[in-house]
N, C-alpha and C positions, 0 to 999 in steps of 0.2 A: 504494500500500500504506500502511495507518496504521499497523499494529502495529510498537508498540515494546515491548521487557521492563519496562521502568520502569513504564510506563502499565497495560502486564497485572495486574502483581504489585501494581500499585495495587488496582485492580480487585477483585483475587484477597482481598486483605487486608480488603476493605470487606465480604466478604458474609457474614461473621458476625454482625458491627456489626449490620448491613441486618435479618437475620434478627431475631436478639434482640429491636433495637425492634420488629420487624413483629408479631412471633407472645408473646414473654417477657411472661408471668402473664397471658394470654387464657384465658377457659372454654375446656371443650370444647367447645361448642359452635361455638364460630369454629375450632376448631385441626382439628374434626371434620367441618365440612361440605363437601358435596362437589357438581361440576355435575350430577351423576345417575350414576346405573351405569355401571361402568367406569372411574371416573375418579380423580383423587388427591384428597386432604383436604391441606390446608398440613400436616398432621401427617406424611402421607406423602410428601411431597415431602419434608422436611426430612430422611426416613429415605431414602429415594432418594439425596441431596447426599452423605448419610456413607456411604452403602455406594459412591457416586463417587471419596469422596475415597481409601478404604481399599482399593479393586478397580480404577480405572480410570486416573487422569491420572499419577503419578508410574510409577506400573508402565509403563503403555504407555510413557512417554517413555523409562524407562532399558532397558526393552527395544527400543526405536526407537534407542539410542545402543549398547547391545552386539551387535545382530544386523542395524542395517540393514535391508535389503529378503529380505535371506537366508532369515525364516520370517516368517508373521504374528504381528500381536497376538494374545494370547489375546483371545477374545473377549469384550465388556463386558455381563453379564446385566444388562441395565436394569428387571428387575421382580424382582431379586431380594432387593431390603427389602421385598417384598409378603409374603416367605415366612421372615422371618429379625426380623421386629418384636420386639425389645427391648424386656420390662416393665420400663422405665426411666422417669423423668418427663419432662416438658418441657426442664424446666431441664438436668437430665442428660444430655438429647439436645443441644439449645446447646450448652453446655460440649463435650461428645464431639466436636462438628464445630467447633469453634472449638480446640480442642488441636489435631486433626488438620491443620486447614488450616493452621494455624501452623508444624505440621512440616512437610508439603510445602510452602511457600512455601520454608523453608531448605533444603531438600531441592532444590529448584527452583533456588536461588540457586547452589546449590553444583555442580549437573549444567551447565548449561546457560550456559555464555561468548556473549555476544550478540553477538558478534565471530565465532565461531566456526561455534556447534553450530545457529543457526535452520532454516539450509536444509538441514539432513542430512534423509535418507530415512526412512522405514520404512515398514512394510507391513500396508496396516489389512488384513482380514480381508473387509470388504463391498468397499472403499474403491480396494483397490492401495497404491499410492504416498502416501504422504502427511508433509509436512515437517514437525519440529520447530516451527517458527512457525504452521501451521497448528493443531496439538494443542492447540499454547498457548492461541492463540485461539479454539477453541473451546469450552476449558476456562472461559473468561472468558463467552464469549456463553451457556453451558450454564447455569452462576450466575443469567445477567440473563433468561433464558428462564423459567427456574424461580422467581426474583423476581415477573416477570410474572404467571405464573400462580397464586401462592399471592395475590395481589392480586385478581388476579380472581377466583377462587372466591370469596376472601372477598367481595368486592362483589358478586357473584351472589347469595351469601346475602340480600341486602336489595333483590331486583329487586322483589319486589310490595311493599316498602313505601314506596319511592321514588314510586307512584303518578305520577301523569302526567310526573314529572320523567326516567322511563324513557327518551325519545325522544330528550334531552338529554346522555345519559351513556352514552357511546361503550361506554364497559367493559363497559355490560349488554347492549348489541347484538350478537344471535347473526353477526358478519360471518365 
């Protein structure tokens, strides 16, 4: 097992940072494009992260610590910034999720003794059982997942201009 709190909450604290450099004062253009139909723009990924941070990881956890295995989580609508987009700016949107993750990180610090609380139960909805350290961590790999992919859209954006250099850049290869 590598999960440790320390390293999570490291983790957890770097993907605003991450963001901001990634996406802060890009056109729309980059913020806007996407791998084709169906699929997210870094814009909407970003809005996906904040409706995670305000619907999904601290709720479930402190529902995972007042009920145990006794009822499910509610469940986590994962397209539900598809239908709730805020005319907000860019920058507005950063800030929003960089407040937010700052609250749940202390929010995080203050629930969860790593002494104590990692292995407690609760009860995902798809899932069953599922431990305190697990959430955590998937809370972290969810970030680096969704890192990945506003990266790669973005680099998809520029597959025909890269011209034969295509064959060489892993990231544009449909694997």
């Amino acid at each position: 097992m590598n999960f440790t709190m320390r390293e999570a909450t490291r983790m957890l604290e770097r993907t605003p940072q991450t963001l901001q450099h990634t996406l802060g004062g890009l056109s729309s253009e980059w913020l806007n494009c996407t791998e084709g139909e169906n699929t997210w723009s870094p814009l909407q990924v970003l809005e996906h992260l904040i409706e995670a941070e305000r619907t999904n990881w601290i709720p479930r956890l402190e529902h995972l610590l007042l009920a145990g295995e006794s009822e499910p989580f509610p469940p986590f609508d994962r397209f539900a910034h598809l239908n709730n987009q805020a005319e907000t700016s860019l920058e507005e949107k950063l800030q929003d999720f960089k407040t937010i993750r700052l609250q749940n990180i202390a929010r995080l610090t203050e629930l969860i003794d790593p002494d104590q609380h990692l292995e407690l139960t609760g009860l995902h909805p798809a899932f069953g059982p599922v431990k305190a350290r697990e959430l955590i961590s998937t809370w972290v790999v969810h970030d680096l997942t969704h890192i990945a992919q506003i990266v790669r859209v973005m680099a998809k954006r520029y597959t025909t201009d890269v011209g034969p250099w295509k064959e060489y850049l892993g990231i544009l290869q449909d694997k």
